[in-house]
N, C-alpha and C positions, 0 to 999 in steps of 0.2 A: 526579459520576459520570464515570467512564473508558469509554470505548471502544475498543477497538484494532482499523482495518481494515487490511487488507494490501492496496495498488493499486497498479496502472501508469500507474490513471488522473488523471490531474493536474488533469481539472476536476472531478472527486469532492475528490479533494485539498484545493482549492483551496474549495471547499462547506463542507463539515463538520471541517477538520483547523485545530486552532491551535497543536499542538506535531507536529513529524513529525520520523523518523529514516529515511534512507537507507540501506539495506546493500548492497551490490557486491562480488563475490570473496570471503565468508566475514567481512567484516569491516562497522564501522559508517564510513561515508562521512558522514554530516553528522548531528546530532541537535540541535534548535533550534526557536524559532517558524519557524512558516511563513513569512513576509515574509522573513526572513533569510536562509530557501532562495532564496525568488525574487528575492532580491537579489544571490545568491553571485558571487563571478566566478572560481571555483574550475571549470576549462576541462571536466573528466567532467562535472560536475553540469548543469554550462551547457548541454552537449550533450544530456544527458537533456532538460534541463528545454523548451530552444529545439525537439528531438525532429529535431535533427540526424545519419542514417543515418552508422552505423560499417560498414567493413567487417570483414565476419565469415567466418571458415574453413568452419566448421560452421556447417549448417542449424539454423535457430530449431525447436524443441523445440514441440511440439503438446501437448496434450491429447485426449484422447477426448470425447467431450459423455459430463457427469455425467447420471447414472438421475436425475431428480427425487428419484423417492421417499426418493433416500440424502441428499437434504439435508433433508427435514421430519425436526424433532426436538422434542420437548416439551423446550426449556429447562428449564419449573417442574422437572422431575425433578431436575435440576441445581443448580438456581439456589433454588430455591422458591418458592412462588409470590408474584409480587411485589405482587399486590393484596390481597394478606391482612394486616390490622394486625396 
C-alpha cells in the first residue's frame, strides 16, 4: 500500500516515511530513501533538515484555521469500502 503525506514536519517524516521527495521553488530537490535525506550534505537540504533560519524578504504566508467540518469526508464514496470482500 502507498500513502502519500505532504509535511514540514520532520519527526512525522522520520515515523512513517521510507521513500520521500523534497520540492522547493517549483521543482524536485531530492527524491530517495529517507536515511539518504538525512545523510545528504547537499547545503539547502542540510538547512532544512538541521532547521537552520534563512533570511527572508517577505513575511511567512499564514493560513486561516480550517472549519473542521470541511475536512470530514467519507473516503468509502471514493475509494470503496475497504472492508467489504
Amino acid at each position: 500500500m502507498t500513502i502519500v503525506v505532504v509535511s514540514h514536519d520532520l519527526a512525522s517524516m522520520q515515523t512513517i516515511a521510507d521513500y520521500v521527495v523534497v520540492l522547493g521553488g517549483g521543482r524536485t530537490l531530492f527524491k530517495g530513501q529517507k536515511d539518504e535525506l538525512l545523510e545528504t550534505k547537499e547545503p539547502y537540504l542540510r538547512q532544512f533538515l538541521d532547521r537552520e533560519s534563512e533570511e527572508r524578504e517577505a513575511p511567512r504566508l499564514t493560513m486561516a484555521p480550517l472549519d473542521p467540518s470541511v475536512m470530514k469526508m467519507d473516503c468509502a464514496k471514493y475509494i470503496g469500502d475497504l472492508n467489504s470482500n
